[in-house]
C-alpha positions in Angstrom: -70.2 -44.1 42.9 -71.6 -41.2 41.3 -70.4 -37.3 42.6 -72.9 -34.5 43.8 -71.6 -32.2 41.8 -74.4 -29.5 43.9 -72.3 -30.8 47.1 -68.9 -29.5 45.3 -70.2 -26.7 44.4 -71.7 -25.5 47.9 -68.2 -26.7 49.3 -66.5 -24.6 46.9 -68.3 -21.8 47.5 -67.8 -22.1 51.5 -64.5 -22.3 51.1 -64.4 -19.0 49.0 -66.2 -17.1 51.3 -63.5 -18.2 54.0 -61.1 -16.8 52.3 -62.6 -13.6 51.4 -62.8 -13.3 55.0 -59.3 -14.4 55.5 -58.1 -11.8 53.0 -60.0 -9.0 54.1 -58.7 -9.6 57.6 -55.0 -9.4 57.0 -55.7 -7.1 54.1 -58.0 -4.3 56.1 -56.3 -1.6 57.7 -58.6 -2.0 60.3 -57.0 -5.6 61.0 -54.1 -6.0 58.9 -50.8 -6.0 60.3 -47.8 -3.6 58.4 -46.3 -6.1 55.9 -49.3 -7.4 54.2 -50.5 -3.5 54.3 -47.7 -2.5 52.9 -47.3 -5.5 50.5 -50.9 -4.8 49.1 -49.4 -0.8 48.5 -47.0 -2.1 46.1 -48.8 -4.8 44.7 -52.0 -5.4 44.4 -55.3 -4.9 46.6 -56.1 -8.5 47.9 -59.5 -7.5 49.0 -60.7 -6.3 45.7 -58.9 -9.2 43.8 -58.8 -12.6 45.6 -62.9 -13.5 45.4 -62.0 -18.0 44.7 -59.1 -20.0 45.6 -57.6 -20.2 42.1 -57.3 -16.5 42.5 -54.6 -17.0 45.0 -52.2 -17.9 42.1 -51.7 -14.0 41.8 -49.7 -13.8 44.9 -45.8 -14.1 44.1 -44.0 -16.8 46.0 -43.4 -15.9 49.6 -40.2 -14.9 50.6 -39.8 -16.5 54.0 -36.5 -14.6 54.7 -38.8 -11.9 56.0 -39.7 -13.9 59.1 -36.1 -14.4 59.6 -34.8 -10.9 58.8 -37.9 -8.3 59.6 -38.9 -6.8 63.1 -41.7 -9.2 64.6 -43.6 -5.8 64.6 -44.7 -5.6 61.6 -46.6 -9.1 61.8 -48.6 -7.7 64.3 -51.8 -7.3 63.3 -53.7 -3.9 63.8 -56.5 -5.7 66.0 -53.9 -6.7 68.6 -51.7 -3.4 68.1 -50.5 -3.1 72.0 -50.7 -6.5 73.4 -47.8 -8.2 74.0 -46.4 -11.2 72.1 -44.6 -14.0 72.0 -41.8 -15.1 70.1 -41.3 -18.5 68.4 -38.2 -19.5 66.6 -39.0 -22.6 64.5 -36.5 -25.4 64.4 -35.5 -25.1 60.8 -37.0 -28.2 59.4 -37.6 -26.6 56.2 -34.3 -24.4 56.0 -32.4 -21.5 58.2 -34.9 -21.5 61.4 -37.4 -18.6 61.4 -39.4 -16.5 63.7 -43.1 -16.3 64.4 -45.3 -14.3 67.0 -47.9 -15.6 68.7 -50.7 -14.9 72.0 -52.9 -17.5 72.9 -52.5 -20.5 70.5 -49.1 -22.1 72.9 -52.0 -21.9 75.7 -55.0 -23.5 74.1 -52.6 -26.5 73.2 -51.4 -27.0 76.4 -55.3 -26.6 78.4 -56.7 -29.1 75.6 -53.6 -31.2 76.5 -54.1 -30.8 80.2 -58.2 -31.6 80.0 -57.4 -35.1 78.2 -54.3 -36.4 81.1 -54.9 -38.4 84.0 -55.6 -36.1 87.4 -53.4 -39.4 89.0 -50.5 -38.8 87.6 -50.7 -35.0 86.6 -52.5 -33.2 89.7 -54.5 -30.3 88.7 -52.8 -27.0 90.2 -48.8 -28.3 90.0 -46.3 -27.0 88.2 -45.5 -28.9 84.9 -41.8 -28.7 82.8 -43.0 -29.3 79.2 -39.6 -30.5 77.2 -40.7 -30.7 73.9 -40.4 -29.7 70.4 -41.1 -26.2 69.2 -43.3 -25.2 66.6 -46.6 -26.1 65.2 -45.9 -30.1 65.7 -45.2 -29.3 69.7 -48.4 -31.1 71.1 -48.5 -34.1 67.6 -45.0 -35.0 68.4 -45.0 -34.7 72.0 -48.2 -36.7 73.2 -47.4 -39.7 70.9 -47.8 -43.1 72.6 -43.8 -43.8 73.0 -43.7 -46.4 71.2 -45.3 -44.4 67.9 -43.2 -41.7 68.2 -42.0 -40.2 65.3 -39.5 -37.9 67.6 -36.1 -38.3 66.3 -32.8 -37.0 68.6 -32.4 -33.8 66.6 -35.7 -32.6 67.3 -35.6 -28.8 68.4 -36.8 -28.4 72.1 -38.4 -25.7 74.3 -39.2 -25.9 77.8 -41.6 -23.9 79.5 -43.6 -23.9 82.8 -47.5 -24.1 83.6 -50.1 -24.6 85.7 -52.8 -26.8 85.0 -56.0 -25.6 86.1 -58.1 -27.4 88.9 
C-alpha cells in the first residue's frame, strides 16, 4: 500500500495552521490570559516563533505546579475577563491533584449525555445527582456499560445537580 505523500503534506499543513491559531489565541493580548502573557515577556514571542508543530520543541517543559500553586486568575483568558468561572480540582492521577477553570465544557458533556438517555428512565425536566469522577474522563468513565467499566474504588468523585432539558 503505497502513501499519498500530497495527502501528508495537506494534513500537515492543516494541522500547522491550527496551531498558529491556537498560539496566537493564548499568545494575543487581545485573547491571552496573564501567565502565557507574561510567559511570552520573559521568554519568547510564540506568535512570531511557533509557525509547524516541530517548532513547539522550543517551549521548556511545563511546570504543572503552577496550576496547583498560582491564582486561577491568571488562566483566565482576556476574551472572558469578567465572566465567572468554575473551579476543577483534578484527582491527582498523574501526581499532587491540580486546579483548572472552566465555563461551559462540564455543560456540554452533561446535554450530549442527557440527548443520548432514555426519556423512560431519565424524565426530561427532573433533577439529576451526577456521582461521578472528576476531570476530563467524567463522562468516558461514568457512561461505561457496567460491566466495561474501567472505574476502580479510588476514583475521585464530584456530585453535582442538573436539569435535563425537555
Amino acid at each position: 500500500m503505497s502513501v499519498d505523500q500530497t495527502a501528508i503534506k495537506a494534513a500537515q499543513e492543516k494541522r500547522d495552521a491550527h496551531l498558529c491559531e491556537i498560539v496566537q489565541w493564548h499568545f494575543s493580548p487581545e485573547t491571552g490570559c496573564p501567565f502565557w502573557l507574561d510567559w511570552a515577556k520573559q521568554n519568547f514571542d510564540p506568535r512570531t516563533e511557533i509557525k509547524a508543530f516541530p517548532d513547539l520543541l522550543r517551549f521548556p517543559h511545563f511546570q504543572d505546579e503552577s496550576l496547583r500553586d498560582l491564582q486561577p486568575e491568571v488562566w483566565v483568558p482576556a476574551k472572558f475577563k469578567g465572566r465567572p468561572f468554575n473551579i476543577f480540582e483534578t484527582g491527582g492521577t498523574t501526581g499532587m491533584p491540580k486546579q483548572r477553570i472552566g465555563w461551559d465544557d462540564y455543560k456540554v458533556d452533561y446535554e450530549e449525555f442527557s440527548g443520548k438517555v432514555s426519556d423512560e428512565h431519565f424524565p426530561r425536566g427532573g433533577a439529576w445527582l451526577m456521582v461521578g469522577p472528576t476531570g476530563p474522563r467524567r463522562f468516558a468513565v461514568c457512561v461505561w456499560p457496567s460491566n466495561t467499566s474501567p472505574i476502580s474504588a479510588a476514583a475521585p468523585v464530584t456530585s453535582s445537580i442538573s436539569i435535563r432539558a425537555g
